[in-house]
N, C-alpha and C positions, 0 to 999 in steps of 0.2 A: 841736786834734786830738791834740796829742802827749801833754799831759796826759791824757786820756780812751783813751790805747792800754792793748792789754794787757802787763803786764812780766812776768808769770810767776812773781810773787812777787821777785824780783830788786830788788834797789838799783842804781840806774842815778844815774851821774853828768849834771847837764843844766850845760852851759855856754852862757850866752848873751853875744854881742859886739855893741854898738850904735855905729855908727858915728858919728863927729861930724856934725853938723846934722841931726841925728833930728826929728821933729816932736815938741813937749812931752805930745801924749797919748801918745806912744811912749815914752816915760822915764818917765811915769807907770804906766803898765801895767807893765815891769820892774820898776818898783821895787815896787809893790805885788804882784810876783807870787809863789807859793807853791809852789813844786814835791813832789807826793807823794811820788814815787818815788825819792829820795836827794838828795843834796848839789847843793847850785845854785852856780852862781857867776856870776859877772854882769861885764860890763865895758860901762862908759858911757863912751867917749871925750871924751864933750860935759866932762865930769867931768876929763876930764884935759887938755882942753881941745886935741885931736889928731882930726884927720879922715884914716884910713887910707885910704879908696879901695878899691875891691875887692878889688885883688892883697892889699892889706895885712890888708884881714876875711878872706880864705882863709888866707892865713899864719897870723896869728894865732891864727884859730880851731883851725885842724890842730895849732897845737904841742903838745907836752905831753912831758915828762920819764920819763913813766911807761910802763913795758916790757908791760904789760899792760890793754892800750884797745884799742878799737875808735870810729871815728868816722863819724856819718852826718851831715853838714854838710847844713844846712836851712835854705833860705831866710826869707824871713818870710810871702811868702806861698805856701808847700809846705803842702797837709793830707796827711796819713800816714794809713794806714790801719787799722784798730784791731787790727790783728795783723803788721804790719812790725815788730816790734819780735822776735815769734816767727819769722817769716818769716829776717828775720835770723841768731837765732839758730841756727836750724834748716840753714840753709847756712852757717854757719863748720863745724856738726856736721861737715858734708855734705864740706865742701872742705877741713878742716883748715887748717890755717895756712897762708898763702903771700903776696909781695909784690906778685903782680902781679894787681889786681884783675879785669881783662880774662880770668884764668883761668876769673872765676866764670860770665860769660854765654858760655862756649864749654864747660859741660858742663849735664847735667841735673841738678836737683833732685832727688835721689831719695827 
């Protein structure tokens, strides 16, 4: 479903993290996968031969170096709706920058 959202013409970075002992049609579909909408990158633990554990896929997945991200951390089995991606955008408009995500579901969407 994520593939098939709308992006608004936008480049959207996709980062996917696969944990160690993945089932091998799960490391197949990665690796065969093709992202439309901008830059992919992929990490296969199995590959590195390291099993993070939950805490460790949330970690990881969040980090990034870069002053300007935004992160929607999605399970594997999450479908997204074909306009979350606008929905999204449309409330950073809305709420401008801020740290505390908890601000966003204590006002309206306007």
């Amino acid at each position: 479903s994520v593939q098939n959202a709308e992006y608004c013409g936008d480049t959207v970075a996709l980062r996917i993290v696969v944990d160690g002992g993945a089932a091998p049609s799960v490391l197949a579909l990665v690796r065969s996968f093709r992202w439309l909408h901008g830059p992919l990158q992929t990490r296969l633990c199995d590959d590195e031969g390291v099993s993070l554990g939950i805490r460790g896929m949330w970690i990881q997945t969040t980090h990034t170096d870069a002053d300007d991200y935004h992160i929607v951390p999605l399970e594997d089995d999450i479908e997204v709706s074909p306009l979350y991606y606008w929905w999204l955008q449309r409330a950073q408009r809305s709420f401008g920058d801020f740290n505390d995500a908890a601000l966003m579901k204590q006002r309206r969407l306007a």
